[in-house]
N, CA, C and O atoms as a Maestro MAE file, in Angstrom:
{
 s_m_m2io_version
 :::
 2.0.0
}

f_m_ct {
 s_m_title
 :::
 protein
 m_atom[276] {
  # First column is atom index #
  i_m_mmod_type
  r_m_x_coord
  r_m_y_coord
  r_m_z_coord
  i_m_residue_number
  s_m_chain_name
  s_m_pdb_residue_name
  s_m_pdb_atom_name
  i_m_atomic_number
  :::
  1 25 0.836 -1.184 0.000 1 A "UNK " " N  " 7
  2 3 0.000 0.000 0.000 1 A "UNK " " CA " 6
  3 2 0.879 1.244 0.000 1 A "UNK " " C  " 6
  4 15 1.911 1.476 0.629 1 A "UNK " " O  " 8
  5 25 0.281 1.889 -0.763 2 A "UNK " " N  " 7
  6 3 1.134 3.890 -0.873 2 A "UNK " " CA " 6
  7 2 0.616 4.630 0.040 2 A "UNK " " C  " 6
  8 15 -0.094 5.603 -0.215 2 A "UNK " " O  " 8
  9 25 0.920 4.243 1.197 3 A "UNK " " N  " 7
  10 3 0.263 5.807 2.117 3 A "UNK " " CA " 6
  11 2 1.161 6.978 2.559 3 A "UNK " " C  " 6
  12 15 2.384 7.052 2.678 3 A "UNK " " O  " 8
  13 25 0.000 8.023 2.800 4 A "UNK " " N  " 7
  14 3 0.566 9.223 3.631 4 A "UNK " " CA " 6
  15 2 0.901 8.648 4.691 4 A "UNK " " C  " 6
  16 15 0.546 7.543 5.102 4 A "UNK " " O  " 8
  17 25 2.007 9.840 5.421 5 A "UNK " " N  " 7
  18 3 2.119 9.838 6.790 5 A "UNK " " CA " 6
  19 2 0.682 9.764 7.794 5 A "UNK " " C  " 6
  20 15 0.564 9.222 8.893 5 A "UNK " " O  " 8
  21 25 0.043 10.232 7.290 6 A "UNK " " N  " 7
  22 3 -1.430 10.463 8.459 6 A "UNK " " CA " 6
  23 2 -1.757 9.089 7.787 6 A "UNK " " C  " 6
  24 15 -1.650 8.104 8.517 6 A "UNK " " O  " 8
  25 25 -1.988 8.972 7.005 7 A "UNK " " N  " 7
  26 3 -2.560 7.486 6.931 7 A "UNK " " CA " 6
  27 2 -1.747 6.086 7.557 7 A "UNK " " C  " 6
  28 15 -2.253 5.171 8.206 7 A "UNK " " O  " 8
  29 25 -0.825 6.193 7.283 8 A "UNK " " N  " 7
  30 3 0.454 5.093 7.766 8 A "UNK " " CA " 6
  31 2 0.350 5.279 9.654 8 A "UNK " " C  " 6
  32 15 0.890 4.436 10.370 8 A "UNK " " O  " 8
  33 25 -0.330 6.356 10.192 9 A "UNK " " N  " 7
  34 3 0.006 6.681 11.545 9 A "UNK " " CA " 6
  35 2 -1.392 6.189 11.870 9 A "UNK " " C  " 6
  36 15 -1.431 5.520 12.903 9 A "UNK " " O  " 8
  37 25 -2.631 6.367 11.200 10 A "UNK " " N  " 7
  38 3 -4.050 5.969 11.602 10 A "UNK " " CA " 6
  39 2 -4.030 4.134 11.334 10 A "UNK " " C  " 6
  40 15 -4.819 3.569 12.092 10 A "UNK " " O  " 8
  41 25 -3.396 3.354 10.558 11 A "UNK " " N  " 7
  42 3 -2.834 2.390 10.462 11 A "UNK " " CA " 6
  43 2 -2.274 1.519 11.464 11 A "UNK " " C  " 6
  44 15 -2.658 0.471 11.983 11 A "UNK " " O  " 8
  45 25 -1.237 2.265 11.590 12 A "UNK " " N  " 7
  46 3 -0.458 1.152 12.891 12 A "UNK " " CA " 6
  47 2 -1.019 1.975 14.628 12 A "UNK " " C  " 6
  48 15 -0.345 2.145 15.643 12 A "UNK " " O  " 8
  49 25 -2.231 2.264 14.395 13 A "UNK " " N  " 7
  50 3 -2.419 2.778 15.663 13 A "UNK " " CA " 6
  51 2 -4.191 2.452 16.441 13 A "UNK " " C  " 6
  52 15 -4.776 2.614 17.512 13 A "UNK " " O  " 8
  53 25 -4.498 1.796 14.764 14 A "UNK " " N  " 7
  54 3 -6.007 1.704 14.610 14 A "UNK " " CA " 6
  55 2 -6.366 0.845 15.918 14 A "UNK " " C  " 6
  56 15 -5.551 0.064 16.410 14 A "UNK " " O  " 8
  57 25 -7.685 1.058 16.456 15 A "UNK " " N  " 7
  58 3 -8.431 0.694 17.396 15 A "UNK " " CA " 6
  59 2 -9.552 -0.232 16.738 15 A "UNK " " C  " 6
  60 15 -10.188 -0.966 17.495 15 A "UNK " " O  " 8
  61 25 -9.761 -0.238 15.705 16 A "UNK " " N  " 7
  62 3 -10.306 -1.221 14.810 16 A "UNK " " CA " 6
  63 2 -10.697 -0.683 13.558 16 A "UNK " " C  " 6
  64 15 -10.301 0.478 13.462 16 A "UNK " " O  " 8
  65 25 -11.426 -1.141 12.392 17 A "UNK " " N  " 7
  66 3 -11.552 -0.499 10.786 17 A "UNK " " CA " 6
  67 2 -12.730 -1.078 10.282 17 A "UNK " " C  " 6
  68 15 -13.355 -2.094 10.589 17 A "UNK " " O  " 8
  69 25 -12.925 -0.015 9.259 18 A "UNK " " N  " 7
  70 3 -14.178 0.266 9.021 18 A "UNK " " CA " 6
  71 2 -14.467 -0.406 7.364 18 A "UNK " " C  " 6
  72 15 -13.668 -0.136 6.468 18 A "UNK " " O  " 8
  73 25 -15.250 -0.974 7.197 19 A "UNK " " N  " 7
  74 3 -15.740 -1.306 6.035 19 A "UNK " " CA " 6
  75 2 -16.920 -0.272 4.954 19 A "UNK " " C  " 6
  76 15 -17.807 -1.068 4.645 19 A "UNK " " O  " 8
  77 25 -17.087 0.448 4.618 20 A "UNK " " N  " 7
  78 3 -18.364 1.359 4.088 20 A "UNK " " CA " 6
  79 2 -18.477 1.189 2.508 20 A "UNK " " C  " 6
  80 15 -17.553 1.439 1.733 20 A "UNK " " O  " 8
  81 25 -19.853 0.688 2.108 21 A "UNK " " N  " 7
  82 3 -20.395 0.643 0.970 21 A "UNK " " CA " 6
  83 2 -21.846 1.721 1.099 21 A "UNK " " C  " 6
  84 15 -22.757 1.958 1.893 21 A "UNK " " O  " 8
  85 25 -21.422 2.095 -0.059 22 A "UNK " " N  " 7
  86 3 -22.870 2.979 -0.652 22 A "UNK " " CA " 6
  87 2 -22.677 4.835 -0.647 22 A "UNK " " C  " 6
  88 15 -22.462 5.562 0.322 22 A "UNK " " O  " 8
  89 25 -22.808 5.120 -1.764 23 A "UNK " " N  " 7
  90 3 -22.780 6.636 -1.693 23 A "UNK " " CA " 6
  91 2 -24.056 7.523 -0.742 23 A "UNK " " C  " 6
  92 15 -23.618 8.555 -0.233 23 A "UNK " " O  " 8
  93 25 -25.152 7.306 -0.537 24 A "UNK " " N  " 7
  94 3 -25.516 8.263 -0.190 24 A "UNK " " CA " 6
  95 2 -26.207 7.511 1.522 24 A "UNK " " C  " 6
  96 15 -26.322 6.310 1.768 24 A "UNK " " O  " 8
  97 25 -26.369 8.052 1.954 25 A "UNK " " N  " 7
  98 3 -26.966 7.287 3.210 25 A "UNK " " CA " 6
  99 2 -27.833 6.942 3.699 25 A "UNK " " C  " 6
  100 15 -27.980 7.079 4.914 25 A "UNK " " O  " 8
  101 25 -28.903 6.251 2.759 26 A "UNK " " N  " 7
  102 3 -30.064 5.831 2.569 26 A "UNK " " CA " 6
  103 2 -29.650 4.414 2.120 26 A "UNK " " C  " 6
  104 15 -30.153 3.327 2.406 26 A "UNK " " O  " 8
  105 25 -28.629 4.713 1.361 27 A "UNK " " N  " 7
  106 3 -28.347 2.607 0.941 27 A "UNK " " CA " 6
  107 2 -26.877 2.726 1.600 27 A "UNK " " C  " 6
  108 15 -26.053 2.571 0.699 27 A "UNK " " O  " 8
  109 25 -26.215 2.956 2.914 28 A "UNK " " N  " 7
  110 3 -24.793 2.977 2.788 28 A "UNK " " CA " 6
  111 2 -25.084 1.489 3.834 28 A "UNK " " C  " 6
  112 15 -26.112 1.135 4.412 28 A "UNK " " O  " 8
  113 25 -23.514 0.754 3.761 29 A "UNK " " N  " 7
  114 3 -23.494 -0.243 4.334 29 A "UNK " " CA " 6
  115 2 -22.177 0.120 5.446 29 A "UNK " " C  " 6
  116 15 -21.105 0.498 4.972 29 A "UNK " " O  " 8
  117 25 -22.331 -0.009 6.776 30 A "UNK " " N  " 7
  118 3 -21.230 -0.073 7.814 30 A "UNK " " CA " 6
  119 2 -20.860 -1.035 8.229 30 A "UNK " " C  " 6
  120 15 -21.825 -1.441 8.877 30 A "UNK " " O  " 8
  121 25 -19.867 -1.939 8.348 31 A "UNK " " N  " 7
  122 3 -19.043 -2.565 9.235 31 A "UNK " " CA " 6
  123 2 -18.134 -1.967 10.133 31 A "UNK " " C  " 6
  124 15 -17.545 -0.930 9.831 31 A "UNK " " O  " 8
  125 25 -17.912 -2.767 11.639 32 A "UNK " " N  " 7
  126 3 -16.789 -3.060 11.913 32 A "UNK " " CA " 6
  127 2 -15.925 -3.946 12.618 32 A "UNK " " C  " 6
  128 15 -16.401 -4.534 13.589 32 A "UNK " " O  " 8
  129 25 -14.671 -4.155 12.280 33 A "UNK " " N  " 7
  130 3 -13.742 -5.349 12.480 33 A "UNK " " CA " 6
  131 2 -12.304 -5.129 13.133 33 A "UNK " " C  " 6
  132 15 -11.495 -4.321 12.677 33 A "UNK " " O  " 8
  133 25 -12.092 -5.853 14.139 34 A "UNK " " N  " 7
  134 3 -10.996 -5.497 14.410 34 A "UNK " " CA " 6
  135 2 -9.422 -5.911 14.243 34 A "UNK " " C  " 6
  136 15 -8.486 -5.766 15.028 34 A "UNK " " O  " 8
  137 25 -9.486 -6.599 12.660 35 A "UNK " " N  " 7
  138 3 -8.547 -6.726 11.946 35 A "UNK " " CA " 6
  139 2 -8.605 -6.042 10.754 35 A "UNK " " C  " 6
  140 15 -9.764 -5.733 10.474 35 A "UNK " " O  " 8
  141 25 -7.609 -5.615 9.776 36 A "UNK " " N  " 7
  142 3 -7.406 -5.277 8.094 36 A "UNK " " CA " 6
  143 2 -8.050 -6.202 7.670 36 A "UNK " " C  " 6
  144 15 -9.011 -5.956 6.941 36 A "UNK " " O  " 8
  145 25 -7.779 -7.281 7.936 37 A "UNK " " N  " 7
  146 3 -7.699 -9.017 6.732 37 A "UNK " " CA " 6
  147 2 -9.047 -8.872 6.867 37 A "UNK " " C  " 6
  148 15 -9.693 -8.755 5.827 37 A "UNK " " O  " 8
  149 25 -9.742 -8.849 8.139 38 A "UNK " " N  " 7
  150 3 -11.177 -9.206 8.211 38 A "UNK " " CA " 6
  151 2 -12.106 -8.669 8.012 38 A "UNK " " C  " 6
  152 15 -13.230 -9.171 8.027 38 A "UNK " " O  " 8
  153 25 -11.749 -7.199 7.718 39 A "UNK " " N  " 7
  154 3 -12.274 -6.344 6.740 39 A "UNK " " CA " 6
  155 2 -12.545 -6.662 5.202 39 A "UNK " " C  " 6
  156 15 -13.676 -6.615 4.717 39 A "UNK " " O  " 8
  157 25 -11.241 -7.036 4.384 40 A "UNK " " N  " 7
  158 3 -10.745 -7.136 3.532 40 A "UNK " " CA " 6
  159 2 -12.105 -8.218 2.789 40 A "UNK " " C  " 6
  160 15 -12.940 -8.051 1.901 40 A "UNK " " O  " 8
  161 25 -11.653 -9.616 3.948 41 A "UNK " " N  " 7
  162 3 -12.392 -10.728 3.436 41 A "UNK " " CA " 6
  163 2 -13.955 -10.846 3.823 41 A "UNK " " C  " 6
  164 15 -14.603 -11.866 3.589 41 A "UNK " " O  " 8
  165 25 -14.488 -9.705 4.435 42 A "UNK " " N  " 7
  166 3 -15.795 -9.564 4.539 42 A "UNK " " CA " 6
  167 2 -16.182 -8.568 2.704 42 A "UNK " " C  " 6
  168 15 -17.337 -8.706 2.302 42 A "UNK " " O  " 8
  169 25 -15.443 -7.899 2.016 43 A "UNK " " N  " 7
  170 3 -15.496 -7.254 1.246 43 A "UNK " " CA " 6
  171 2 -15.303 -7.793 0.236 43 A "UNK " " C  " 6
  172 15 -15.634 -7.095 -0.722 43 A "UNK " " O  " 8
  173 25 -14.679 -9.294 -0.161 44 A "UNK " " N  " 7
  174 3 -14.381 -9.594 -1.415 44 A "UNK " " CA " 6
  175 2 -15.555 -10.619 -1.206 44 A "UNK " " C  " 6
  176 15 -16.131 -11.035 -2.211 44 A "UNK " " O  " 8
  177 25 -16.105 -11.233 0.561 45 A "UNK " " N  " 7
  178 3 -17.101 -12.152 -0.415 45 A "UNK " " CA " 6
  179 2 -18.785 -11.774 -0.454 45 A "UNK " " C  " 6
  180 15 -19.700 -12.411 -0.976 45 A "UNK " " O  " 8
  181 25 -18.814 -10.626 0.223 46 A "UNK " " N  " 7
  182 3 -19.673 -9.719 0.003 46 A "UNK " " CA " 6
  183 2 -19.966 -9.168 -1.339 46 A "UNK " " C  " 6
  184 15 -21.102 -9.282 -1.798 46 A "UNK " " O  " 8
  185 25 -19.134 -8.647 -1.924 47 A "UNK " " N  " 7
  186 3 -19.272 -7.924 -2.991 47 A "UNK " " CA " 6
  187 2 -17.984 -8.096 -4.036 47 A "UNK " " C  " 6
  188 15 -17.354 -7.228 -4.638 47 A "UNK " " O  " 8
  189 25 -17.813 -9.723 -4.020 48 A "UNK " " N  " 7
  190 3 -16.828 -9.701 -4.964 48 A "UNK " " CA " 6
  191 2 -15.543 -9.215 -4.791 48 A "UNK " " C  " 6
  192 15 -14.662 -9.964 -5.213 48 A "UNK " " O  " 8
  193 25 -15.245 -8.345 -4.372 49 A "UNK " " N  " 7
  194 3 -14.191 -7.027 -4.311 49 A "UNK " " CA " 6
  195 2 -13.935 -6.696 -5.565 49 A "UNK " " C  " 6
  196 15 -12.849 -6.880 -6.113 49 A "UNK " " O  " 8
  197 25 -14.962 -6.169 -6.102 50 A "UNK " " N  " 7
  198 3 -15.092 -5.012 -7.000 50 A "UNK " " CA " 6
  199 2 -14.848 -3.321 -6.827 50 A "UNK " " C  " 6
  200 15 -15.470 -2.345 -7.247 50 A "UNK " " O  " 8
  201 25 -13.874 -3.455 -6.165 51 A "UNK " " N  " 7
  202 3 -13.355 -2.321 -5.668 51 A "UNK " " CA " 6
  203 2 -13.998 -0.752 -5.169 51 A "UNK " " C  " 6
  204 15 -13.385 0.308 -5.047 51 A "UNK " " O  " 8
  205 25 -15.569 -1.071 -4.922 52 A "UNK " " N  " 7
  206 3 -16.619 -0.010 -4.495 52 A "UNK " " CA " 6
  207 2 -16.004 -0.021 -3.095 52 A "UNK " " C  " 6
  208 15 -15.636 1.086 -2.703 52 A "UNK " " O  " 8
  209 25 -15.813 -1.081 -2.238 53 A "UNK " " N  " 7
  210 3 -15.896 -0.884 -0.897 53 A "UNK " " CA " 6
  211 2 -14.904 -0.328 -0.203 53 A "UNK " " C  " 6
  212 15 -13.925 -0.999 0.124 53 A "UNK " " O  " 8
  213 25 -15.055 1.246 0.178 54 A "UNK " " N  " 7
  214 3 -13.783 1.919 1.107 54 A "UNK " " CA " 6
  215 2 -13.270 1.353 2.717 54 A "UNK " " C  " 6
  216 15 -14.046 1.761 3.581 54 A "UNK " " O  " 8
  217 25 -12.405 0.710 3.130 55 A "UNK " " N  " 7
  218 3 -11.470 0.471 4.669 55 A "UNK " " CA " 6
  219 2 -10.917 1.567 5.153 55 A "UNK " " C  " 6
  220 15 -10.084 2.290 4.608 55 A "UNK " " O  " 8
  221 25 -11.457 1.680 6.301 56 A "UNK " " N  " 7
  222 3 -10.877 3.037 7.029 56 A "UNK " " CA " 6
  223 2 -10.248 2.263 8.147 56 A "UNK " " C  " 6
  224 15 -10.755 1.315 8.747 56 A "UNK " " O  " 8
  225 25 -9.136 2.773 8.331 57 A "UNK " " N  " 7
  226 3 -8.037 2.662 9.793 57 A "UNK " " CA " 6
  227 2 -8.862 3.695 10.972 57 A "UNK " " C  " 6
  228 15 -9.161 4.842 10.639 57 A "UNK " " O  " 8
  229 25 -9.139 3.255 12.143 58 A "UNK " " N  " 7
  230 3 -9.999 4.194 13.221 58 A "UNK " " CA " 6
  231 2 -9.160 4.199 14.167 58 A "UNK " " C  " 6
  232 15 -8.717 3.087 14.453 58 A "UNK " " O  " 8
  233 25 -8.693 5.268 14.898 59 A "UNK " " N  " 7
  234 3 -7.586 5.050 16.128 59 A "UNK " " CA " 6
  235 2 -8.562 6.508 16.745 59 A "UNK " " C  " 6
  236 15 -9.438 7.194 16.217 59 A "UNK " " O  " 8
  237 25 -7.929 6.534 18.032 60 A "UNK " " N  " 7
  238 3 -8.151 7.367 18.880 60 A "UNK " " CA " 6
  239 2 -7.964 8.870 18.402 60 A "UNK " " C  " 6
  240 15 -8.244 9.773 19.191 60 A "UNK " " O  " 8
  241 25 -7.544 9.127 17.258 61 A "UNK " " N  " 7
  242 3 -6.928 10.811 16.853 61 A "UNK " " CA " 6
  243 2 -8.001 10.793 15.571 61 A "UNK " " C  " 6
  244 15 -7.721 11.623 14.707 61 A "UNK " " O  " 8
  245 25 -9.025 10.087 15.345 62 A "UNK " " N  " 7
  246 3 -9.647 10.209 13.996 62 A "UNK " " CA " 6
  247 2 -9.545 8.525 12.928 62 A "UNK " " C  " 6
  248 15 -9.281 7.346 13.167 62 A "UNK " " O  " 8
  249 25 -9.927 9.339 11.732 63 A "UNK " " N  " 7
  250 3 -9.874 7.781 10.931 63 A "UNK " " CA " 6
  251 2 -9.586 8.290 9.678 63 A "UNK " " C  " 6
  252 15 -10.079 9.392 9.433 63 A "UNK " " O  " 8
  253 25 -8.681 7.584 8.530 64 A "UNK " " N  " 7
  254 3 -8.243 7.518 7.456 64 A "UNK " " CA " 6
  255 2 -8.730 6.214 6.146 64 A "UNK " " C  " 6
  256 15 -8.546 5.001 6.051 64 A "UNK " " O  " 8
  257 25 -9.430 7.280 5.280 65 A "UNK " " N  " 7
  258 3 -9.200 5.751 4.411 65 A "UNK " " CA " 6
  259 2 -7.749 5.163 4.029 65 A "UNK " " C  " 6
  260 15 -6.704 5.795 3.875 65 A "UNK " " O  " 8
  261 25 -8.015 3.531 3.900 66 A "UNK " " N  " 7
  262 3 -6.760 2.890 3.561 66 A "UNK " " CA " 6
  263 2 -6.428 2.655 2.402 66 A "UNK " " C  " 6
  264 15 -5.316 2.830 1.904 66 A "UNK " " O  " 8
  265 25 -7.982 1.982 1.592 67 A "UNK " " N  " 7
  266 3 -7.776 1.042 0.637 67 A "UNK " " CA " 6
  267 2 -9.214 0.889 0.114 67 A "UNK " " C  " 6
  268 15 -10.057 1.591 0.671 67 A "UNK " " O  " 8
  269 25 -9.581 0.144 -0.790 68 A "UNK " " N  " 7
  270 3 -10.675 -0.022 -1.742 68 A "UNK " " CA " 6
  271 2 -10.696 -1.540 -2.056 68 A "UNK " " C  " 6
  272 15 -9.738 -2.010 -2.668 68 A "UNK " " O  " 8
  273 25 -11.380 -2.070 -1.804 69 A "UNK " " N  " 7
  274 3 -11.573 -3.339 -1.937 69 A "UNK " " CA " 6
  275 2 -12.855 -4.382 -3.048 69 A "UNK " " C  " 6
  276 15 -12.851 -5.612 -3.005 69 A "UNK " " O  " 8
  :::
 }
 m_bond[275] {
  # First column is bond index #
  i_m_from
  i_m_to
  i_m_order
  :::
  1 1 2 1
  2 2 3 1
  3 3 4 2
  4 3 5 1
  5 5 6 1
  6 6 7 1
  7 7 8 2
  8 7 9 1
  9 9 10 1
  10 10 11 1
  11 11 12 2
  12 11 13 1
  13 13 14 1
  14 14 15 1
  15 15 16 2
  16 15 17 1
  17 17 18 1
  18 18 19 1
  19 19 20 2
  20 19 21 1
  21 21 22 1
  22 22 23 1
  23 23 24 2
  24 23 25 1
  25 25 26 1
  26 26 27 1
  27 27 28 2
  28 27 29 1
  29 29 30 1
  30 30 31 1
  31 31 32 2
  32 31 33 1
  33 33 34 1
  34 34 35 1
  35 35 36 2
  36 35 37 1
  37 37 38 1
  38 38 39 1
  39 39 40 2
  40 39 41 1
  41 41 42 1
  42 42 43 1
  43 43 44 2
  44 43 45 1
  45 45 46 1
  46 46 47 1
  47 47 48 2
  48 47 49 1
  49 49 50 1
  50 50 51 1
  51 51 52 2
  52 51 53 1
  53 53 54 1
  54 54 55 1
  55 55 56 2
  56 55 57 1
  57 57 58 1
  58 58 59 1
  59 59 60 2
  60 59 61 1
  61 61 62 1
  62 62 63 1
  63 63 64 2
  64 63 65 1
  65 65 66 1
  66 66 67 1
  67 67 68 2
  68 67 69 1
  69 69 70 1
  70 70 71 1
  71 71 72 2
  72 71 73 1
  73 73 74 1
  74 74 75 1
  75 75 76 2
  76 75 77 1
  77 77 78 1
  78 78 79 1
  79 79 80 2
  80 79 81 1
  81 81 82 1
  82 82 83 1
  83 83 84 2
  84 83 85 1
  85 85 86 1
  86 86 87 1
  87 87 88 2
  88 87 89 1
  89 89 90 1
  90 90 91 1
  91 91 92 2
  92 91 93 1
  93 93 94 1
  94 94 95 1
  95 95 96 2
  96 95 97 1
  97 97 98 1
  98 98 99 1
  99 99 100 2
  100 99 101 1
  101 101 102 1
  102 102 103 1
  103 103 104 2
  104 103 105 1
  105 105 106 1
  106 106 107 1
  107 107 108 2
  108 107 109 1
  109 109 110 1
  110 110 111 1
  111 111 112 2
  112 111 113 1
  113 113 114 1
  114 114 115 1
  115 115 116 2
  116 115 117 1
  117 117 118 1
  118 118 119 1
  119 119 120 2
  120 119 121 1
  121 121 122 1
  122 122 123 1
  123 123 124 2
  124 123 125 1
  125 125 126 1
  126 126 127 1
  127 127 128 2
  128 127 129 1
  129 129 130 1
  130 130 131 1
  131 131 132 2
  132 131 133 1
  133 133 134 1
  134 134 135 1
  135 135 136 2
  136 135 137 1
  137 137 138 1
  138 138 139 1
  139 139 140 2
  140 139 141 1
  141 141 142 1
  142 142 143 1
  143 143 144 2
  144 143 145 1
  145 145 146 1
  146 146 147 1
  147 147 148 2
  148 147 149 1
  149 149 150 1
  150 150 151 1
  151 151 152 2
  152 151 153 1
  153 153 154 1
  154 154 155 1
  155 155 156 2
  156 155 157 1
  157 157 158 1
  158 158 159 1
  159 159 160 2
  160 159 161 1
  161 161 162 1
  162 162 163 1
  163 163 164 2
  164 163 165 1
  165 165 166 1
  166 166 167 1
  167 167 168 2
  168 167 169 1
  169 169 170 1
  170 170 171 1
  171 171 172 2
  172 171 173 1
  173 173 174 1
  174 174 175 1
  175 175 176 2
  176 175 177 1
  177 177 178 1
  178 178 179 1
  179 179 180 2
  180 179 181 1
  181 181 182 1
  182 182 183 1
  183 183 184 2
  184 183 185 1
  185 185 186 1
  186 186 187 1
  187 187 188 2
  188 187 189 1
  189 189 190 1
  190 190 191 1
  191 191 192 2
  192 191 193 1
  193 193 194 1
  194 194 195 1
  195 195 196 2
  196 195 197 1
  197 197 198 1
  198 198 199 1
  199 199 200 2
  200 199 201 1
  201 201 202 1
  202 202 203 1
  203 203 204 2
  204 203 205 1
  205 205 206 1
  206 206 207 1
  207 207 208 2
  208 207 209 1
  209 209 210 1
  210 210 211 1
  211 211 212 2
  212 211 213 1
  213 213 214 1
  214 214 215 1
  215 215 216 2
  216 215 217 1
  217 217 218 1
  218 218 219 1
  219 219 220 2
  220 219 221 1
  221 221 222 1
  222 222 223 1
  223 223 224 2
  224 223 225 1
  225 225 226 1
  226 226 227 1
  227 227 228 2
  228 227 229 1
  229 229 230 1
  230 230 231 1
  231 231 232 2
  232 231 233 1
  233 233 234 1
  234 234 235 1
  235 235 236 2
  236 235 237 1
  237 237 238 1
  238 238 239 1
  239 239 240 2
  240 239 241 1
  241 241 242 1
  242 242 243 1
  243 243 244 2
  244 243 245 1
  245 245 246 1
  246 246 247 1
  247 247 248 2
  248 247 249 1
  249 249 250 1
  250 250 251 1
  251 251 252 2
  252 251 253 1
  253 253 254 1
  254 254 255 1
  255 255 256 2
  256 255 257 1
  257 257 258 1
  258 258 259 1
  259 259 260 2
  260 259 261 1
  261 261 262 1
  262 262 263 1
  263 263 264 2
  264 263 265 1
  265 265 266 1
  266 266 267 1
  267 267 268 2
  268 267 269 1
  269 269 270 1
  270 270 271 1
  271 271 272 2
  272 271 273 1
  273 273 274 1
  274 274 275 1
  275 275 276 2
  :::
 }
}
């Protein structure tokens, strides 16, 4: 992965991460997990991993997206 500093710091500091599908918030979908992987693999067999679904790193200072799945 290519991250920023703020992202690389919301990363190795995360308190757990976020899964989110859907643009507007009437159809959005939330998870959360307190691994990457288990994020990851809730997202590819959910939805293929067709790369709609944004992972956010959540730590105590805020949250960063990571990745697209």
């Amino acid at each position: 992965m290519n991250l920023n500093p703020r992202e690389q710091h919301h990363l190795e500091n995360a308190q757990y991460f976020t899964a989110v599908r859907g643009a507007k918030p009437t159809n959005r979908i939330r998870r959360e997990f307190l691994q990457l992987h288990q994020a990851e693999a809730w997202a590819r067999n959910q939805f293929k991993g067709d790369g709609r679904t944004m992972l956010y790193a959540v730590s105590d200072q805020g949250s960063a997206h990571i990745k697209n799945i």
